[in-house]
matplotlib code that plots the C-alpha trace (Angstrom):
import matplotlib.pyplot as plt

x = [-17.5, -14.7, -15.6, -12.6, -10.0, -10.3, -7.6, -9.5, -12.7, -11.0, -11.3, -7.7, -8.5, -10.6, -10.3, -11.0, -8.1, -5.4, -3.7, -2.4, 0.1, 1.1, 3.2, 4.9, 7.4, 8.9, 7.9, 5.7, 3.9, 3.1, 1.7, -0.6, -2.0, -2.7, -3.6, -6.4, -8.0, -8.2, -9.5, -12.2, -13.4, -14.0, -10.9, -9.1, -11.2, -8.0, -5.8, -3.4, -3.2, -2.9, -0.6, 1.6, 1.5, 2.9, 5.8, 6.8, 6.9, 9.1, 11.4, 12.4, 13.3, 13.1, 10.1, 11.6, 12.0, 13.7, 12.4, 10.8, 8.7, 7.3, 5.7, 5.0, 2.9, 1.5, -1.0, -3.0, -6.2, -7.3, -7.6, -11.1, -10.6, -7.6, -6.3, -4.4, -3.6, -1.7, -0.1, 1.7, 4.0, 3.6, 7.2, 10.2, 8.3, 9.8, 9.7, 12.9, 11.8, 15.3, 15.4, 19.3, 18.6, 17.0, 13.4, 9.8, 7.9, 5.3, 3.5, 1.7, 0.2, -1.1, -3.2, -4.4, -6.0, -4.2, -5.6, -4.8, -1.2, -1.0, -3.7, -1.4, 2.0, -0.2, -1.1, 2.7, 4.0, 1.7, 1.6, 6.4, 6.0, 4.2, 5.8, 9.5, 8.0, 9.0, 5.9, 3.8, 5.7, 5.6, 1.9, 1.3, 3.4, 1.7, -1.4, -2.5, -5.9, -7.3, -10.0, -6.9, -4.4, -6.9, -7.8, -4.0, -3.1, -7.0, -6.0, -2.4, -3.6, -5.4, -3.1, -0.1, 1.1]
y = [14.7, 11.9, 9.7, 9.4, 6.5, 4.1, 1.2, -1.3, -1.3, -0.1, -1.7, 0.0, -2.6, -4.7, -7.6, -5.1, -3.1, -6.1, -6.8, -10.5, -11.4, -7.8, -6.6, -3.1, -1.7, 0.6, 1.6, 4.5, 2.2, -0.4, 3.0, 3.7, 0.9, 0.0, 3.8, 3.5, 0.3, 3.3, 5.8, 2.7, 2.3, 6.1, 6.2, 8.5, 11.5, 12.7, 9.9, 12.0, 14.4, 11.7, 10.2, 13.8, 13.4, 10.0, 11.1, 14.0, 11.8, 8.9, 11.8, 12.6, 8.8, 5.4, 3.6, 0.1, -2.0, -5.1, -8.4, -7.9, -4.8, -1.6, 0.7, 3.9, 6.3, 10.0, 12.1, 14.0, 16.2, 13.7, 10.8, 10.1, 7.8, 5.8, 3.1, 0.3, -1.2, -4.3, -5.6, -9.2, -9.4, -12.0, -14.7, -12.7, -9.2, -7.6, -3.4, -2.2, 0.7, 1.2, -1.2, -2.1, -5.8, -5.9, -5.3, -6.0, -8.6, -7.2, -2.9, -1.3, 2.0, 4.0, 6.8, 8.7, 12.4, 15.6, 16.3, 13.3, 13.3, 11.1, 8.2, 8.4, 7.7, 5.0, 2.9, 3.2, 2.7, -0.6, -2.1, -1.7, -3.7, -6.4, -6.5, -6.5, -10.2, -12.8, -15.0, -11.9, -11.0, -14.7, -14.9, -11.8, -13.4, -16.7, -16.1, -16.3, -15.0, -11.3, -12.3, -13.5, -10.9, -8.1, -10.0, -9.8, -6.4, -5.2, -8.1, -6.3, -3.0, -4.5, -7.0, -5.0, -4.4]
z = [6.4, 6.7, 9.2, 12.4, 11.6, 13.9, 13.2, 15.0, 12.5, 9.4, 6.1, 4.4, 2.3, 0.2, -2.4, -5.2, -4.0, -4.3, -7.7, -8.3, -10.6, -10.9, -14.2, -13.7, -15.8, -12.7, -9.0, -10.8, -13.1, -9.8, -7.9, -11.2, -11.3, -7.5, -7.5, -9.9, -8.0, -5.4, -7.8, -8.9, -5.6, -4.7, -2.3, -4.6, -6.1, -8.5, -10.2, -11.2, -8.8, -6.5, -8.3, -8.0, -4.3, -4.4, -6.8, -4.8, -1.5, -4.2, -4.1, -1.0, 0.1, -1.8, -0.5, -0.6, 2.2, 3.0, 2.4, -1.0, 0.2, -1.6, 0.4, -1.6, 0.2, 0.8, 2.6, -0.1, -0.5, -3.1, -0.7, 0.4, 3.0, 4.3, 2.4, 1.3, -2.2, -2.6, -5.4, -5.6, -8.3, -10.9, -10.7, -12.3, -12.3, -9.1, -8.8, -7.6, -4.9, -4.2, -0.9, -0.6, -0.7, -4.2, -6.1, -4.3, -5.5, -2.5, -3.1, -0.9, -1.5, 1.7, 1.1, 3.5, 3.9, 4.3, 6.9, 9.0, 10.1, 12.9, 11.3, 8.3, 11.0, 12.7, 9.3, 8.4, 11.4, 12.0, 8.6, 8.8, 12.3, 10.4, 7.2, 9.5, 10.4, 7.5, 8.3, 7.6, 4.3, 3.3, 4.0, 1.1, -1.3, -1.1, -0.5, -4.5, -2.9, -3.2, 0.1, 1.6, 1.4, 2.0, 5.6, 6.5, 5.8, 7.8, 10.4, 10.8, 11.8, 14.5, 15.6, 14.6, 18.3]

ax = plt.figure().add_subplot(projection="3d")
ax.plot(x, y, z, "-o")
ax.set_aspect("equal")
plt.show()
């Protein structure tokens, strides 16, 4: 039985779920490959179906946000427990996620259960406060470090307000 989110002792992320120097050919390519980090750590049960979920959600409204951001993202059956993927994109290898000011050299990929409407509002709602803040995008970008970059995004969702 999934255990209750709690934002305050979540680990959305971990090192093994952050991708340095990332090389996608398009925003589905970057959410393949930080999906499958999710699928390698049991947080995804169903790559592709997953994967379908993400798509359909793509759809309805470009994902991209200002600053250099990605932010794919979708509630789905096949999501085990909620989660964060990160990729940093290696120097001249930016996604374009369809953010008006141009491609994201920052994904992140927030999976949540179905079932779990208002944790899934809470991670996304948290995690756009602190990627609004240009320290906090900066900090991703730079940090070069997988220990690093998973501690920000964990340390956002408790700091976030």
């Amino acid at each position: 039985m999934p255990q209750p989110f709690d934002r305050y002792d979540a680990q959305l992320t971990t090192p093994g779920l952050v991708i340095l120097e990332m090389e996608a050919t398009d925003r589905h390519d970057a959410a393949r490959q930080l999906a499958t980090r999710l699928a390698a750590e049991g947080r995804v049960d169903d790559l592709d179906a997953f994967l379908a979920d993400v798509g359909a959600r793509e759809h309805q409204l470009a994902t991209g946000l200002p600053g250099g951001i990605g932010l794919p993202h979708a509630r789905s059956e096949h999501v085990t427990e909620p989660s964060i993927a990160v990729g940093v994109a290696r120097y001249g290898h930016a996604v374009d996620f369809g953010a008006v000011d141009g491609p994201a050299y920052v994904v992140l990929l927030i999976a949540t259960p179905a079932s779990s409407f208002s944790e899934h509002l809470e991670v996304l709602a948290t995690i756009a406060r602190s990627l609004s803040k240009d320290g906090f995008r900066e900090s991703l970008r730079r940090a070069n470090d997988a220990d690093i970059i998973s501690e920000l995004v964990n340390s956002a969702l408790v700091f976030g307000d």
